[in-house]
N, C-alpha and C positions, 0 to 999 in steps of 0.2 A: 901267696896268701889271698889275696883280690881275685883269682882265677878258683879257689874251692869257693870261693859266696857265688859267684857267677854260675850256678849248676841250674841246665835246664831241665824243671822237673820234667815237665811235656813232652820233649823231647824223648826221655828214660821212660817214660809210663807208654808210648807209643811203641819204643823198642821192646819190651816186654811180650813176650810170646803169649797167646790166646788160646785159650783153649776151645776147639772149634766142637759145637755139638755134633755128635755122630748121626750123618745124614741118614743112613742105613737103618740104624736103632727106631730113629723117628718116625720114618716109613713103617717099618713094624706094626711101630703102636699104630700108626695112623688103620694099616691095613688086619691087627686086632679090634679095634675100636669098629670098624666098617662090617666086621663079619659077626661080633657080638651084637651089634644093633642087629644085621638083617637077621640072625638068628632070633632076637626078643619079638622082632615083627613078626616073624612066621608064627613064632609058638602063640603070641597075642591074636593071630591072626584064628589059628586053630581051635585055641581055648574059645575063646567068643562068638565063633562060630558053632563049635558041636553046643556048647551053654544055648545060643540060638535055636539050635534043632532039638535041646531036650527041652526048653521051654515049650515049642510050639509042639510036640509029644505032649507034652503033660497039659496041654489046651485040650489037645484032640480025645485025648485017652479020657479023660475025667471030667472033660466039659462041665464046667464050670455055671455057675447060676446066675451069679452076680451078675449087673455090667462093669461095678468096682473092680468086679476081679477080672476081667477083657480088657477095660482099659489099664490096668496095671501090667499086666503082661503085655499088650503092645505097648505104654511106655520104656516097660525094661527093652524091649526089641528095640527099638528106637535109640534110645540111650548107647545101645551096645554098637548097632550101626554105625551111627553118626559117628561114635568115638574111633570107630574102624574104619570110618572113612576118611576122615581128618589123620588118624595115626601113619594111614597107608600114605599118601602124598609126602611123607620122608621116605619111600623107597627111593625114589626116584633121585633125591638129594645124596643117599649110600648108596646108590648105584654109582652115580657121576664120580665118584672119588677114586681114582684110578692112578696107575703107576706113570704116566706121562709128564702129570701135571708139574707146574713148575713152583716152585716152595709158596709165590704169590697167589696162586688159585689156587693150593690146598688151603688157603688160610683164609680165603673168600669161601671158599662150601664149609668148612667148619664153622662159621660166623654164621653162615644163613641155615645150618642143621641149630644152629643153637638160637637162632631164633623163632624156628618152626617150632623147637622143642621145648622153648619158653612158652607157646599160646600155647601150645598140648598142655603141659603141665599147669597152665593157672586156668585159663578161660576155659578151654574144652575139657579140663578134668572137675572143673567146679560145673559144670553144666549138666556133665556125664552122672557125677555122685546126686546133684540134684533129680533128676529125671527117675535115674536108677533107687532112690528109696525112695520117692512117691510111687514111684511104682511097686514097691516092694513090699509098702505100707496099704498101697490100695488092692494087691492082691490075695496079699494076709487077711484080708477083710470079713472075707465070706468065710474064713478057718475059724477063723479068731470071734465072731461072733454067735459058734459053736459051742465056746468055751466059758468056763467060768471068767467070771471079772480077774481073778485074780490068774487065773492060765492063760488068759488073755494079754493081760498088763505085764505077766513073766513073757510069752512071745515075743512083745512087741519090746519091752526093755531088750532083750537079749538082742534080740535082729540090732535094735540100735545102736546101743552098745559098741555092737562089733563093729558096726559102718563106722560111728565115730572113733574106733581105735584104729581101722584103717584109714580115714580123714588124717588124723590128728598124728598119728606115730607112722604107720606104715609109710602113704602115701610122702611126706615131707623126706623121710629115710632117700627113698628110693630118688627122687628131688637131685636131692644133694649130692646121692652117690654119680648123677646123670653129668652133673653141672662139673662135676671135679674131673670128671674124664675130658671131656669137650673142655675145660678150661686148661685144665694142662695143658694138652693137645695147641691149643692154640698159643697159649703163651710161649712153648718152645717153638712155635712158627714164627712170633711175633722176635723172638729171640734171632733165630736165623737169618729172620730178613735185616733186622736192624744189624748184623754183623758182617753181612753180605754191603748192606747200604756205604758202612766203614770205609 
């Protein structure tokens, strides 16, 4: 009777078979997650680039009156760069991520892609939207003061409008869906190592 009270739970809970995560699987995603991004940067790359070459077409082709509307298309230029140039320095971070690595330094580049990709998303996209509808507002300018008061104040609602439904809906969406990738990804790192550590 004294020998069933005596039961060592610790003991039982240790003997208990673990279920180990499939290292193979993980690699997957890690090596999906790696070619989705480089794929988003090229097409990011692409779009804001040729956006770049039809801007400065419709400078050249229409020459413009204003200096309102000069300095709002080189703001937008500006804006688009900068943003293209801060985006591009995570190639280098999805480059590094290669099949060598050991579970400890996939779990170090996933931590520093997600903090690159934290200042992208707050600092350099709040900077990016600013620049890019002052500029967008001051190139409207020379249009808009072609127009009725009231063709005018429908442009300029509608342009805004939209900027703040991609502010406010779009831009957050897309946030979230970045952070859930990168957070999985790492929590199951986080996991492996701590079962490994056992």
């Amino acid at each position: 009777m004294d020998n069933d009270n005596n039961i060592d739970f610790r003991d039982l809970w240790k003997k208990q078979p673990v279920s180990q995560p499939d290292i193979q699987d993980l690699l997957a995603r890690v090596s999906k997650f790696k070619k989705t991004a480089l794929r988003s940067l090229w097409i990011s790359n692409i779009l804001l680039c040729a956006t770049t070459a039809f801007i400065i077409f419709v400078w050249i082709y229409y020459q413009p009156q204003f200096i309102s509307t000069k300095i709002g298309i080189v703001l937008v230029i500006f804006a688009m760069a900068m943003y293209l140039l801060v985006y591009n320095r995570l190639l280098g971070s999805y480059k590094n991520i290669d099949d060598t690595a050991t579970n400890q330094e996939y779990l170090q580049k996933l931590i520093l892609i997600k903090k690159k990709q934290q200042f992208l998303q707050t600092k350099m996209m709040s900077l990016y939207f600013l620049l890019l509808t002052a500029g967008i507002c001051l190139y409207m300018y020379e249009y808009a003061s072609r127009m009725s008061a009231f063709g005018a104040g429908l442009t300029y609602g509608i342009t805004l409008l939209w900027m703040l439904f991609n502010w406010f809906y779009i831009r957050p969406k897309q946030i979230k869906k970045q952070q859930e990738k990168i957070n999985s990804l790492i929590g199951k790192f986080e996991e492996v190592n701590n079962q490994l550590e056992l």
